[in-house]
C-alpha positions as CSV (number, residue, x, y, z in Angstrom):
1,X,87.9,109.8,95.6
2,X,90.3,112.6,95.6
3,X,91.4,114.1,91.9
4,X,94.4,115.3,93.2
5,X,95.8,112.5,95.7
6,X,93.9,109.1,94.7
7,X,93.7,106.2,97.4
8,X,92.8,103.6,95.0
9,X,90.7,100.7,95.3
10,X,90.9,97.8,97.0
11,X,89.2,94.4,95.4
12,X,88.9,90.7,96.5
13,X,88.1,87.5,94.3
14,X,87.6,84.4,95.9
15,X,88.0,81.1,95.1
16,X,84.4,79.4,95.6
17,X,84.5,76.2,97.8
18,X,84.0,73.0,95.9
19,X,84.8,69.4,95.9
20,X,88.4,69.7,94.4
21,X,90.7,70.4,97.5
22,X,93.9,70.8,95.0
23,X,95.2,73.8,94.7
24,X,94.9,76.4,91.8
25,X,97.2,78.9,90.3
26,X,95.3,81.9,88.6
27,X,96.4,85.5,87.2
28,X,94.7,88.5,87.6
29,X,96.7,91.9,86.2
30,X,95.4,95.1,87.4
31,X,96.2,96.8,84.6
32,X,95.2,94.4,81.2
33,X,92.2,92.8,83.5
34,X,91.2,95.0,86.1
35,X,91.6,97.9,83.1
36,X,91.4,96.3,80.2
37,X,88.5,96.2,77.4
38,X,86.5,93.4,79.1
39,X,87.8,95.0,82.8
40,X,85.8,97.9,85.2
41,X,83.0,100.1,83.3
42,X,82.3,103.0,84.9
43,X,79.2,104.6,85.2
44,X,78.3,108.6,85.9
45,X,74.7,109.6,87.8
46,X,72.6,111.8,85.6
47,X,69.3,113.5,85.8
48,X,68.5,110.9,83.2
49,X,69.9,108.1,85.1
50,X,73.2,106.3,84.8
51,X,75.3,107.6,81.5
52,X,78.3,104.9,80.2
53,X,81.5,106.6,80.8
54,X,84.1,106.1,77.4
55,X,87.7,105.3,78.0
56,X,90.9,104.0,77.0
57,X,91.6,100.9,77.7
58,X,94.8,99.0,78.2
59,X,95.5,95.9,75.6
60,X,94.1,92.5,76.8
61,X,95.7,90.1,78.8
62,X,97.7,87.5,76.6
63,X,96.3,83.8,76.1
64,X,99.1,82.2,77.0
65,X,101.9,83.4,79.9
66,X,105.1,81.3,80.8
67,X,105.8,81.2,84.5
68,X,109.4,81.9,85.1
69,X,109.2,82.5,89.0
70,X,107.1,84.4,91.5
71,X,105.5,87.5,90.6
72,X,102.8,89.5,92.1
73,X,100.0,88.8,89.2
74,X,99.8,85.2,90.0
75,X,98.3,83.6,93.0
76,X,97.8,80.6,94.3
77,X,94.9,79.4,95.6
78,X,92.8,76.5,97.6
79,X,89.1,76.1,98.0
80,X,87.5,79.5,99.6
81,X,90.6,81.3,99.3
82,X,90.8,84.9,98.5
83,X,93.7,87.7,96.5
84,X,93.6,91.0,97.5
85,X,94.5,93.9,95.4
86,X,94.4,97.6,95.2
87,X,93.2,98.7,91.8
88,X,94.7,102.0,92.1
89,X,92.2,104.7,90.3
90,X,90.3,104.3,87.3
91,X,93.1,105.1,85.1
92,X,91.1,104.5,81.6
93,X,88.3,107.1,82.7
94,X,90.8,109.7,84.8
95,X,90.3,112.6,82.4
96,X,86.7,112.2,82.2
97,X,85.7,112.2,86.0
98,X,84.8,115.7,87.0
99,X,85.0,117.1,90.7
100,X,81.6,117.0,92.6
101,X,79.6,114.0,90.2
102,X,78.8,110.4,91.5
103,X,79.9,107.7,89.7
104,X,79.2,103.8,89.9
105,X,82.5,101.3,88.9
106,X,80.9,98.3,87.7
107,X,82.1,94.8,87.1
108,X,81.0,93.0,83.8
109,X,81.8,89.6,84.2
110,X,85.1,87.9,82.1
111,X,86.8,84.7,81.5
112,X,90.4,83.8,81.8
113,X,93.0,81.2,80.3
114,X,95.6,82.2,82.8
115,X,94.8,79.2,85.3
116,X,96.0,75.8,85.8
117,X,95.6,73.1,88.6
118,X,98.5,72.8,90.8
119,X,101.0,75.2,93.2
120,X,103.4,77.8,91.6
121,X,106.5,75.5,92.1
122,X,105.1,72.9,89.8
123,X,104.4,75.5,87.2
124,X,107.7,77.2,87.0
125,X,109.4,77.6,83.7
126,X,105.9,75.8,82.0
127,X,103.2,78.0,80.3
128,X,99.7,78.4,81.0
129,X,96.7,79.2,79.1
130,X,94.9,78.0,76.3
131,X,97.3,75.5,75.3
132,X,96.2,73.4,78.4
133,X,92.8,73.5,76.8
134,X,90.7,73.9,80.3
135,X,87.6,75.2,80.5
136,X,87.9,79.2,81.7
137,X,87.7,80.6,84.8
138,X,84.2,83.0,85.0
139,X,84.2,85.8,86.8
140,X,80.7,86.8,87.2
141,X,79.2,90.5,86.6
142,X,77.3,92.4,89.4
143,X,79.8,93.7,91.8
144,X,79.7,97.6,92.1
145,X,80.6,100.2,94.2
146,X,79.7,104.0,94.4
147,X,82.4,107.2,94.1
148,X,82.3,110.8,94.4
149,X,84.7,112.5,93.1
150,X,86.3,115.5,94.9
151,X,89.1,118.1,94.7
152,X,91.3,117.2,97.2
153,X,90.5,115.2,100.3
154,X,93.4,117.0,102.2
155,X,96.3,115.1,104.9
156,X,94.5,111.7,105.6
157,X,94.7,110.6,109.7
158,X,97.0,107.8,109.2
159,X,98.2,105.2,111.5
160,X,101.1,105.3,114.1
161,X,104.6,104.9,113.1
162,X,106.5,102.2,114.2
163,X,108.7,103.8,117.3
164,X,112.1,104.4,117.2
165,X,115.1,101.8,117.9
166,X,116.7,103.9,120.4
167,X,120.4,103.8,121.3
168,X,119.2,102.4,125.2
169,X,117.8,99.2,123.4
170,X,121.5,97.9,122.5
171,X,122.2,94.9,123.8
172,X,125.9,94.4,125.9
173,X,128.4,92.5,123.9
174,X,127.1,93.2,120.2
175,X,129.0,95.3,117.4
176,X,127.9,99.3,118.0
177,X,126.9,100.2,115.0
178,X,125.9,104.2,114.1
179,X,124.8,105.9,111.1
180,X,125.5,109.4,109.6
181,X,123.5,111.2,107.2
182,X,124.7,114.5,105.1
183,X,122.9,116.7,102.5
184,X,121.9,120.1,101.3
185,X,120.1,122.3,103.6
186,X,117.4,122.8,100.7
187,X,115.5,120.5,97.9
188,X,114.6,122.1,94.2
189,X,111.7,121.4,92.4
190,X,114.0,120.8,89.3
191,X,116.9,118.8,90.9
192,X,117.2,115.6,93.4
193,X,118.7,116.3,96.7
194,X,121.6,113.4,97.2
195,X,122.2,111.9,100.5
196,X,124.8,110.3,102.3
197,X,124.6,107.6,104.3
198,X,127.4,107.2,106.5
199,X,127.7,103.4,108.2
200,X,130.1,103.2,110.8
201,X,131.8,99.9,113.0
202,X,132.4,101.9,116.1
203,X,133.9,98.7,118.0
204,X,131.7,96.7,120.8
205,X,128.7,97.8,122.9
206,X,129.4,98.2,126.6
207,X,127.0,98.4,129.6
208,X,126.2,101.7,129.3
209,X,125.3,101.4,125.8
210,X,128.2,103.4,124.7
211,X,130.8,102.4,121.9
212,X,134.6,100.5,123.5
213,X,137.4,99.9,120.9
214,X,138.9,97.1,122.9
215,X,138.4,93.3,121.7
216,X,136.4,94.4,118.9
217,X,136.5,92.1,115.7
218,X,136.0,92.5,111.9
219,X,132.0,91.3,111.4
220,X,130.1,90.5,108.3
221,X,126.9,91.9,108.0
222,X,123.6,92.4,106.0
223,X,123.0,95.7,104.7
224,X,119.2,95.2,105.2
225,X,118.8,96.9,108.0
226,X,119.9,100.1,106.1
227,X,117.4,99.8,103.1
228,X,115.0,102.6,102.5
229,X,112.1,100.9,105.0
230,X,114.2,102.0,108.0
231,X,114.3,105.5,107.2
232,X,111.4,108.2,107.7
233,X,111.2,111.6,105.6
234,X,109.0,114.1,107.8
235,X,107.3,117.0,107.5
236,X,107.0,119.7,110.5
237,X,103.4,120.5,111.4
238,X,102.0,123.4,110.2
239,X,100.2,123.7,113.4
240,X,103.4,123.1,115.5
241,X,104.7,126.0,117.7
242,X,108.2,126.1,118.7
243,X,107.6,128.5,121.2
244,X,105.8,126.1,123.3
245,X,106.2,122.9,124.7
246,X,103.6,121.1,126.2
247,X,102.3,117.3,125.9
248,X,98.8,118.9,124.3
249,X,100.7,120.8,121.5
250,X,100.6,119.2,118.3
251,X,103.7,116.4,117.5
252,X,106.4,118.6,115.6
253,X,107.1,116.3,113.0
254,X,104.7,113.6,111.2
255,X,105.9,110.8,108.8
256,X,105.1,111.0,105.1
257,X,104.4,107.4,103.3
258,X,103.1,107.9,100.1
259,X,100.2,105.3,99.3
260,X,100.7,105.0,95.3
261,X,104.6,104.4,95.7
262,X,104.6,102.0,98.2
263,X,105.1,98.6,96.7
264,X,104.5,96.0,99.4
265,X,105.6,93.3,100.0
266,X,105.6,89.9,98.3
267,X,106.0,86.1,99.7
268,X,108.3,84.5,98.1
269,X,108.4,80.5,97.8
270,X,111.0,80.0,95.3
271,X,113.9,77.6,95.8
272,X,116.6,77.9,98.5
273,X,119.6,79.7,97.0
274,X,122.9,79.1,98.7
275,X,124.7,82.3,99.0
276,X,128.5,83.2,100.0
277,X,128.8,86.0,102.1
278,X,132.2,86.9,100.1
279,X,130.0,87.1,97.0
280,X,126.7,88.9,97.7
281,X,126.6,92.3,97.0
282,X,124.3,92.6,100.0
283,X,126.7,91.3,102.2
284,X,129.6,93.5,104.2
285,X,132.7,93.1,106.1
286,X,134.0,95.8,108.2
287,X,137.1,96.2,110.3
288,X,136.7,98.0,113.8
289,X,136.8,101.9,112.8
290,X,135.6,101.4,109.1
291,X,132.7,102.2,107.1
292,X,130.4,101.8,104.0
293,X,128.9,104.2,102.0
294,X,125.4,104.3,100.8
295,X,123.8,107.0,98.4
296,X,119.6,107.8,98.6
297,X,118.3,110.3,96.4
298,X,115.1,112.4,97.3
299,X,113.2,114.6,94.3
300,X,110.0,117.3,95.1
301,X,108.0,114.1,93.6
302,X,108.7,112.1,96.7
303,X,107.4,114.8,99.3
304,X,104.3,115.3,100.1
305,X,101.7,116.1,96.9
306,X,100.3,119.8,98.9
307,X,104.3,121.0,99.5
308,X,105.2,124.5,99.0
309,X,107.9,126.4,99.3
310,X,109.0,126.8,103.2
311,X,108.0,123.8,104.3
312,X,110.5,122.0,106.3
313,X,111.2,118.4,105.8
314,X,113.7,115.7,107.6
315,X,114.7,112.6,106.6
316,X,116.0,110.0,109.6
317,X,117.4,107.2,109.9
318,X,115.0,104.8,112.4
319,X,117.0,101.9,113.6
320,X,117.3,98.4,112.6
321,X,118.5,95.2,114.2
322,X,121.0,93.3,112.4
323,X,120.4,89.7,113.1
């Protein structure tokens, strides 16, 4: 595990198979359970053998919790299910790991009131806990897992991006819609670089994929397809050389997604909400010509964690389809 970038760790708990096929809501927080007092001990490889490593812990989960809709803590489950979670680091023993020593994480075993029989939807707006009086859900001790700590584990080889929506994949017929973006030439280490996003009705798209002002209506859209997942901040290659340009040079740019920041995504089965278009803020009408402003903000926190000074950053917008 790197000290200076931190992957985290990823654990499952699964729900054993039994004779009871109903479902079961149960939450696990990462923080009060995973890192709480009766959470992850951590162990550190001695001469002597394994030595207990002290920590702060977070305060305990609560005893009772009122469900008030979905959130990411509680899951539901059936027979032989499993959660997944990512752990992060060990954030109560993170000033006591030192670069270059072994250490085991070890689970202890716990109990928990936060359960109840039943699906999330029949739960809503009721508590759980020990005022149902149920018998606790055990978590048994035993499962481990060994870590060596280093300095820094440098750029990880991560997986493809998503390609491009380019301008040939417009479809004949369908509003043409571009984007603009404006900034600074230059991000402080002290001060967020503001940028503009520029959205833009040009009319209708014609055959050749190009923007016609004729017949073109007023639309209302979803401003989805301009959130922050459909654009790309990217940093030139250190090992890229302008002066060539060959297929077996190294890509120019590479996309930066920052592991610890990226907060998933969630499935949501709340109730159906009936929205009016003229009412949602997330919903837009534009006239032929007209446009709609959106503001994203970028500090030297979001780039890269081994930036330095003359590096050379872009930040594109990737496409989206507006269904």
């Amino acid at each position: 595990m790197s000290l200076d970038n931190p992957r985290g760790v990823i654990i499952t708990i699964r729900r054993a198979e039994d004779d009871c096929r109903n479902p079961c809501i149960f939450r696990w927080d990462i923080l009060r359970d995973g890192w709480g007092p009766s959470g992850f001990m951590l162990f550190q490889h001695t001469s002597d053998g394994l030595k207990k490593v002290e920590g702060k812990h977070n305060s305990p989960p609560p005893q009772t919790f009122k469900l008030t809709g979905y959130e990411v803590e509680t899951e539901e489950l059936l027979p032989g299910q499993t959660l997944r979670r990512n752990i992060g680091h060990p954030y109560s023993f993170w000033d006591h790991l030192i670069a270059g020593e072994r250490y085991e994480l070890f689970w202890p075993g716990a109990q928990y009131a936060l359960w109840a029989w039943g699906t999330l939807r029949e739960h809503w707006d009721q508590e759980i806990g020990v005022n149902l009086r149920l018998s606790r859900v055990i978590i048994p001790r035993g499962a481990c897992c060994s870590l060596t700590c280093v300095e820094d584990e440098g750029l990880s080889i991560s997986e493809p991006d998503d390609p491009r929506v380019e301008k040939s994949e417009r479809i004949p017929g369908t509003p043409y819609i571009s984007v603009f973006l404006e900034s600074p030439s230059a991000i402080s280490k002290t001060e967020r670089l503001h940028i503009i996003v520029n959205i833009t009705y040009d009319g209708l798209t014609n055959e050749d994929c190009e923007a016609i002002y004729a017949d073109a209506k007023p639309i209302i859209i979803h401003d989805y397809p301009f959130s922050r997942d459909n654009f790309r901040l990217q940093r030139r290659c250190h090992d890229y050389d302008p002066l060539k340009n060959s297929d077996d040079d190294p890509p120019q740019w590479k996309s930066y997604f920052d592991d610890e920041r990226n907060e998933g995504w969630m499935i949501v089965e709340e109730p159906d909400v009936e929205v009016n278009v003229t009412d949602s803020m997330f919903f837009r009408s534009l006239q032929p010509g007209e446009s709609l402003i959106r503001r994203v903000s970028l500090g030297f926190t979001d780039l890269h964690t081994d930036t330095v000074v003359g590096d050379t950053y872009r930040y594109e917008y990737w496409g989206g389809c507006i269904d």
